[in-house]
Each structure stands twice: as structure tokens, then as C-alpha cells.
C-alpha positions as CSV (number, residue, x, y, z in Angstrom):
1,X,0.0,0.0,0.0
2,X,1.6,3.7,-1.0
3,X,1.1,6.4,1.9
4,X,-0.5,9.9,1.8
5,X,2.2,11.1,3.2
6,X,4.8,12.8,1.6
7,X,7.8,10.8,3.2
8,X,8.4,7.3,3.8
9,X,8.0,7.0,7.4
10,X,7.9,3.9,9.9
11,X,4.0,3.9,11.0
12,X,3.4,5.6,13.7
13,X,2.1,3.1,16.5
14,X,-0.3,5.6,18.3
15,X,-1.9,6.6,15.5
16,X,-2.4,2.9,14.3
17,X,-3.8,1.8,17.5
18,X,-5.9,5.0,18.2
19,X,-7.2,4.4,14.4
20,X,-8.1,0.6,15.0
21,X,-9.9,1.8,18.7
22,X,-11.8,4.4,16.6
23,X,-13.1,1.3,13.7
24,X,-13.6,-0.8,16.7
25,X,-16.3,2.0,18.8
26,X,-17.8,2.0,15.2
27,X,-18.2,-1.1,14.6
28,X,-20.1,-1.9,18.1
29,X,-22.0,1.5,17.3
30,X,-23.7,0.6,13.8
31,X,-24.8,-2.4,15.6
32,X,-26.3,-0.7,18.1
33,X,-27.4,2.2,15.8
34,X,-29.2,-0.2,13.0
35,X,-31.9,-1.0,15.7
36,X,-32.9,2.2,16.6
37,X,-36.0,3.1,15.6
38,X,-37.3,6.0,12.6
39,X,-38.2,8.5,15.7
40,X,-35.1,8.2,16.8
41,X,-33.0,8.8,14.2
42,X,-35.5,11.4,13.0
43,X,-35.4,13.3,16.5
44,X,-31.3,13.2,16.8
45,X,-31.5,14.9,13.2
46,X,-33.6,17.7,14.0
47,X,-31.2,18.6,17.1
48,X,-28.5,18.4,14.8
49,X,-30.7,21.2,12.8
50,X,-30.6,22.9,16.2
51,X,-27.3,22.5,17.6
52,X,-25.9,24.1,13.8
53,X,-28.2,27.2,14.1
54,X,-27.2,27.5,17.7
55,X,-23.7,27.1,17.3
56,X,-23.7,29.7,14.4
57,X,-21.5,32.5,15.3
58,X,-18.7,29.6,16.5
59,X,-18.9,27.7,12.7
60,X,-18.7,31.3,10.9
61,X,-15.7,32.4,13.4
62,X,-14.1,28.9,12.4
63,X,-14.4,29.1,9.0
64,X,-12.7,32.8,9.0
65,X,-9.7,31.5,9.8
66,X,-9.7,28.3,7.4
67,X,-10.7,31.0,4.9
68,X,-7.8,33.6,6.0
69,X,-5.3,30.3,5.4
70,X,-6.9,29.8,2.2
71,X,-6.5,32.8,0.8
72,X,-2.8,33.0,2.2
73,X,-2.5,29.9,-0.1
74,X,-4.5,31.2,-2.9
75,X,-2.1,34.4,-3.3
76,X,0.7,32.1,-3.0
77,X,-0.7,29.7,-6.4
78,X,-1.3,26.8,-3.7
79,X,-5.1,26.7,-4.3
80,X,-7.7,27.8,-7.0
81,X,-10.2,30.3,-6.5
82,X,-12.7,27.7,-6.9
83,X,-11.6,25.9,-3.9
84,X,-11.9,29.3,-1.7
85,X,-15.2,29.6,-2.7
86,X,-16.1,26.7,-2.1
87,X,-15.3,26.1,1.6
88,X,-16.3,30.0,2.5
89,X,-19.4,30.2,4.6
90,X,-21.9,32.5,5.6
91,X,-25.4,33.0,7.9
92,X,-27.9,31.7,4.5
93,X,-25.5,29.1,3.8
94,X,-25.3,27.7,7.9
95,X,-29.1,27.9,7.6
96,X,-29.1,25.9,4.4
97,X,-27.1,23.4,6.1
98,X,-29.3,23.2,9.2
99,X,-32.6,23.0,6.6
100,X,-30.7,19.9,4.3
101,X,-30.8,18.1,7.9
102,X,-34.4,18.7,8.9
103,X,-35.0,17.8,5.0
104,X,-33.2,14.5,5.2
105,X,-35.4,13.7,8.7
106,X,-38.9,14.2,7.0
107,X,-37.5,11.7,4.3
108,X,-39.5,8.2,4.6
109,X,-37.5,5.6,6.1
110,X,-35.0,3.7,3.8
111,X,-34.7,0.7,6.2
112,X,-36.6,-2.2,5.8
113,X,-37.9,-1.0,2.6
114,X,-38.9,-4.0,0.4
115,X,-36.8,-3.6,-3.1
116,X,-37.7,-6.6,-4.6
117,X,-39.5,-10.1,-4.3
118,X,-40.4,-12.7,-6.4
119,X,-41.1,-16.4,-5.6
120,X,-38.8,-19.4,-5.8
121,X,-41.0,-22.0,-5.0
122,X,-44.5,-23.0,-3.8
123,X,-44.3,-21.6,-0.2
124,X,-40.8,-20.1,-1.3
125,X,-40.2,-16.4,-1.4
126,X,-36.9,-14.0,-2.3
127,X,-37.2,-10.6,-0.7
128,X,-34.4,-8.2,-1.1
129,X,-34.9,-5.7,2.0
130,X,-33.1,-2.2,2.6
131,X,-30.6,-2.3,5.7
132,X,-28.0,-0.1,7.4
133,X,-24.7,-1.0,5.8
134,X,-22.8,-0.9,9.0
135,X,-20.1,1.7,8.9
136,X,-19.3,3.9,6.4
137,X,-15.9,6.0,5.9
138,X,-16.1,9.2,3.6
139,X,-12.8,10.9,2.7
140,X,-13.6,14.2,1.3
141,X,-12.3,17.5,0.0
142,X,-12.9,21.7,0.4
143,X,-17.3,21.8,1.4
144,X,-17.7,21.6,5.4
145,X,-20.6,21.3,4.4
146,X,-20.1,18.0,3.1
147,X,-19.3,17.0,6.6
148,X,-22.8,17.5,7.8
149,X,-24.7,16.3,4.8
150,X,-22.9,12.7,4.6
151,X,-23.3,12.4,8.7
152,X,-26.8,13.4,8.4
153,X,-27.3,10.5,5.8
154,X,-25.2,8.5,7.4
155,X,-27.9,8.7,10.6
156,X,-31.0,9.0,8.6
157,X,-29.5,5.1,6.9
158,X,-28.7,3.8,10.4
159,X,-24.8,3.6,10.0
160,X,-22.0,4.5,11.8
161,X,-19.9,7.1,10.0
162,X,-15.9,7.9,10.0
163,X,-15.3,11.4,8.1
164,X,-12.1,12.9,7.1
165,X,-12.5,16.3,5.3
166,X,-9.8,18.2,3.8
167,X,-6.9,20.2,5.7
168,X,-7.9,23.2,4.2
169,X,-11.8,23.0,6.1
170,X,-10.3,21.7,9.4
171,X,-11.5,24.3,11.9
172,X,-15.1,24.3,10.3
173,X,-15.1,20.6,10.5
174,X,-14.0,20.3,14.2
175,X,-16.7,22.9,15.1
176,X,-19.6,21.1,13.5
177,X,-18.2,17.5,14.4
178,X,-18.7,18.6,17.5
179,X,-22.4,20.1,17.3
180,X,-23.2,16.7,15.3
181,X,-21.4,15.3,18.5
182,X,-23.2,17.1,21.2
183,X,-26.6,16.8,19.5
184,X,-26.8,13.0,19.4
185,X,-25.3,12.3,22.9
186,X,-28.5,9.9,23.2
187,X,-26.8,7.8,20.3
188,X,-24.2,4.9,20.4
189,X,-21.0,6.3,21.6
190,X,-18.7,6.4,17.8
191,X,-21.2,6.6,16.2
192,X,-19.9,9.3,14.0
193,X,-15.9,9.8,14.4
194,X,-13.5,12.9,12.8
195,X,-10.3,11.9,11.5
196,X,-7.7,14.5,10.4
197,X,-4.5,12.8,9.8
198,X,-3.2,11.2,6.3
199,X,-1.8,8.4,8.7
200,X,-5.0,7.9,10.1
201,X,-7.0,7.4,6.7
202,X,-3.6,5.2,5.5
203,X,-4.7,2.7,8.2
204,X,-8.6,3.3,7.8
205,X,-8.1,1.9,4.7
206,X,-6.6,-1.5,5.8
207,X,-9.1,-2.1,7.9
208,X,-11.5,-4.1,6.0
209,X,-12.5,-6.3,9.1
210,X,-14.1,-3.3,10.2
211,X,-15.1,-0.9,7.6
212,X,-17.5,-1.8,5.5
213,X,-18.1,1.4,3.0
214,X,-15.4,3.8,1.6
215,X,-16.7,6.8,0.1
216,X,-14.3,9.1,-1.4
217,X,-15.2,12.6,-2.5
218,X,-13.2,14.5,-4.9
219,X,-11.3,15.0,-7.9
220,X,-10.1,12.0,-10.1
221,X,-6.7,11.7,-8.5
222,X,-7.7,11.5,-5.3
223,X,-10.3,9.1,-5.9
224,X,-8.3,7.0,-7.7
225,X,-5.9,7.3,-5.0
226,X,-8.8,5.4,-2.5
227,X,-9.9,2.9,-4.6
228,X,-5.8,1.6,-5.3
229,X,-5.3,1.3,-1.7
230,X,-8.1,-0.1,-0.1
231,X,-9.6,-3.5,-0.1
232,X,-13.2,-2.3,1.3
């Protein structure tokens, strides 16, 4: 497996085994998470609507200074003007954020949908049934946005969710990881997890034992990039 990294380095133990402990509260947490019921998973949702409006001024002021870097790198031919205006935020974007959420709650449950049947034998029937995929890692570039719209699907599906966003969004991703975090207290423990090291998403993606979905989101490279050095 090549690194993300840009040296060859020995792996770093810590991260390793704080990576494996973070697949492993996952893993128990989709389990947990698949059998909680639609007004559940509908009510954690809408305080994740809630904890984003509340939070507001805290996103906006952490998204200043990921855009102040951005623009540093900008001027300096590091990034693309596209890629500043993309990760910028503002008070009608934080409340279009907050809205996608409460949108994805009034969705009809997916789980236990019936997508197909058809019968094998007298007294012999084949249904194909919708159900939570377990847990799902999404690597991810620029949008914060992004963070909340894959967590809040991730929830509204019943699976556990690992998210690694890019370097340039960090501060806006910590802040609304942790409103995400704060809102659903009343869900498993991991259920959702923030990863912000390329070490961390190196091993991620040797754990196929425990992962069960990578989703990368980004340009070409990069998600050729996922799919070479993953098994999942």
C-alpha cells in the first residue's frame, strides 16, 4: 500500500492503534445504531438542525480562519479560486445546512424497505430488504458542508460514520463535528468519528475487518488514489 504522506516514514504506532480503537467503537455502534428506531433517528436529526443554528457565530468564526489560510494559499498559487469559494461560509449558507438536515429527517425511512421479491417455490419467497450497511468512511475535500450532509445520511440510513474532510476546512469541521457530537449524545457512543491525519485514513483503509463502506469525494486523482489502496 503507498502512503499519503509525503515521506516514507515507519508507521506511527499511536496513531495505528488510536485508528483501529476508533473502527472498533464504530463497529459496536452501527450495531447498536441499526436497531434504533425511525423517531429516533428522525429526533437526533432535528437537534443536529438545532445545535448548527445554535452554534452559528462559533462555525462562521471557524471558518474565517480556514478562509484567512486559504486565501494566504490562494495568493501564493497553492489553491484555486474555486476551492476558496467553495469552503467559504456565511449565515444563509449555515441555515441551508441546518434545513438539508431537517430535510433529510422528514425523508421516509430507507430501512426495511422492500426492493424486490419474487417467488422461488411454492411456499418459497426471495425478498431483497433495505438495511444499514454498518459503517461507512467518507474521505472528502474543500465543502464543510459536506461533513454534515454525509453524517446526516449517514444517521437517517442507520450507520455508523468515519469522516475525514480536507486540511484546508479543518477548523469548520472540528466545530460542526462537534455540534453533530453534542446533538446526538442519546446515540451509540462512535457513532460518527472525525479523522484529520493522512496516517489515520492510510490505516482506515486496511481495515476491511471493520469498515464496511469507503466513500471518497473528490477530484479523479484522489479518488483513484482510495480505490488503489483499499480492499473495502
Amino acid at each position: 500500500m503507498t502512503t499519503m504522506s509525503d515521506t516514507d516514514t515507519e508507521p506511527d504506532t499511536d496513531v495505528e492503534a488510536d485508528t483501529d480503537e476508533l473502527a472498533r467503537r464504530a463497529e459496536r455502534a452501527a450495531l447498536r445504531l441499526a436497531n434504533a428506531d425511525e423517531a429516533t433517528r428522525n429526533e437526533a436529526l432535528r437537534s443536529i438542525a438545532d445545535a448548527i443554528r445554535e452554534r452559528e457565530s462559533e462555525i462562521l468564526d471557524a471558518n474565517a480562519v480556514d478562509v484567512e489560510e486559504a486565501e494566504r494559499m490562494l495568493a501564493e498559487g497553492e489553491y484555486t479560486q474555486a476551492l476558496v469559494d467553495r469552503l467559504k461560509l456565511d449565515e444563509t449558507k449555515i441555515e441551508e445546512i441546518a434545513s438539508m438536515v431537517e430535510s433529510v429527517a422528514a425523508q421516509d425511512d430507507p430501512l426495511g424497505e422492500t426492493l424486490a421479491a419474487r417467488e422461488l417455490d411454492e411456499d418459497l419467497e426471495l425478498y431483497r430488504v433495505a438495511v444499514p450497511i454498518g459503517v461507512v468512511a467518507t474521505v472528502f475535500e474543500s465543502r464543510p458542508d459536506a461533513l454534515v450532509q454525509i453524517a446526516a445520511l449517514a444517521l437517517k440510513s442507520g450507520n455508523a460514520v468515519v469522516l475525514k474532510g480536507g486540511s484546508e476546512a479543518s477548523e469548520s469541521n472540528r466545530v460542526l463535528y462537534e455540534a453533530i457530537v453534542e446533538a446526538t449524545a442519546d446515540l451509540p457512543d462512535g457513532w460518527a468519528a472525525l479523522i484529520e491525519a493522512h496516517e489515520e485514513v492510510d490505516r482506515l483503509l486496511e481495515l476491511d475487518d471493520r469498515v464496511d463502506l469507503v466513500m471518497p469525494r473528490g477530484s479523479s486523482e484522489f479518488v483513484s488514489y482510495i480505490q488503489e489502496n483499499t480492499q473495502i
